[in-house]
N, C-alpha and C positions, 0 to 999 in steps of 0.2 A: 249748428250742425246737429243732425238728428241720429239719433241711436237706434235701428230699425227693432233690436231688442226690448229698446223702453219704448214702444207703443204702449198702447191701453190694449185690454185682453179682456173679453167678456166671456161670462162664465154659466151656462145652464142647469139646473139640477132637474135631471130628467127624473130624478126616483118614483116622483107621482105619475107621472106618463106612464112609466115602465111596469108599476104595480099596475096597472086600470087596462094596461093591452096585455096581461096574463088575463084578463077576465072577461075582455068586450073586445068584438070584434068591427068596432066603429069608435069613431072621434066623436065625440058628444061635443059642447062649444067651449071648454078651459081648455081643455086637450088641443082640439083643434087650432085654439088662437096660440098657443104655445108653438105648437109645432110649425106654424105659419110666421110666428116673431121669428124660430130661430133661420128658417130658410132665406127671407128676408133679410134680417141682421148680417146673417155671411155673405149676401150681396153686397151689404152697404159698407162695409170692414174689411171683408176677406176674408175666407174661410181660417185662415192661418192665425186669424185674433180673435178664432169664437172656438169655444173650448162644452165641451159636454160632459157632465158630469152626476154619478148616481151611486145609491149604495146598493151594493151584492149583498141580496139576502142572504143568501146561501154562505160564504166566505164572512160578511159582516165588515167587506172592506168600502171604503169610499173609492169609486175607482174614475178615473179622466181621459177622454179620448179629444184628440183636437177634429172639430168637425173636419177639416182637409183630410183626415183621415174617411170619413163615415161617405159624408156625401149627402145634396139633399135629395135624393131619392128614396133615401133610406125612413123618409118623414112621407111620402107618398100615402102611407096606408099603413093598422095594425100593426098587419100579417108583417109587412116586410121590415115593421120596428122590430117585431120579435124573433126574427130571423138574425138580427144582429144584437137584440138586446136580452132575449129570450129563447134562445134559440132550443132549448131544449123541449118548447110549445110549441114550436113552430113545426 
């Protein structure tokens, strides 16, 4: 019997993404393979067991979004991480 609870949960720390699109308005090639793992991975898992995670400069908190929340459109480009991740650059 499986506990749909105790699945495995994979975990991203966008912090470096999210510093580097305050500042650049392209995916140079870490960024871009990152952002491409994480779009992938929620294909291969389900959005609902891949989890997003960064620290708020500004607050100083570590903070958690589940991608099923985000979406991978949201990795399309920049502009439109900073829209949700930065939104006060955007």
């Amino acid at each position: 019997m499986s506990d749909p609870e105790a699945r495995q949960k994979f975990f991203f720390d966008l912090s470096g993404v999210i510093h580097y699109i305050g500042r650049i308005d392209r995916y140079s090639g870490i960024q871009r393979v990152v952002v491409t793992m994480i779009v992938e991975l929620s294909e291969l898992v389900g959005p609902d067991q891949l989890f997003l995670s960064w620290r708020d400069k500004k607050s100083g908190k570590y903070l958690c979004l589940p991608f099923s929340q985000i979406g991978p459109d949201v990795f399309a480009s920049p502009e439109s991480m900073r829209r949700v991740f930065r939104p006060t650059l955007a």
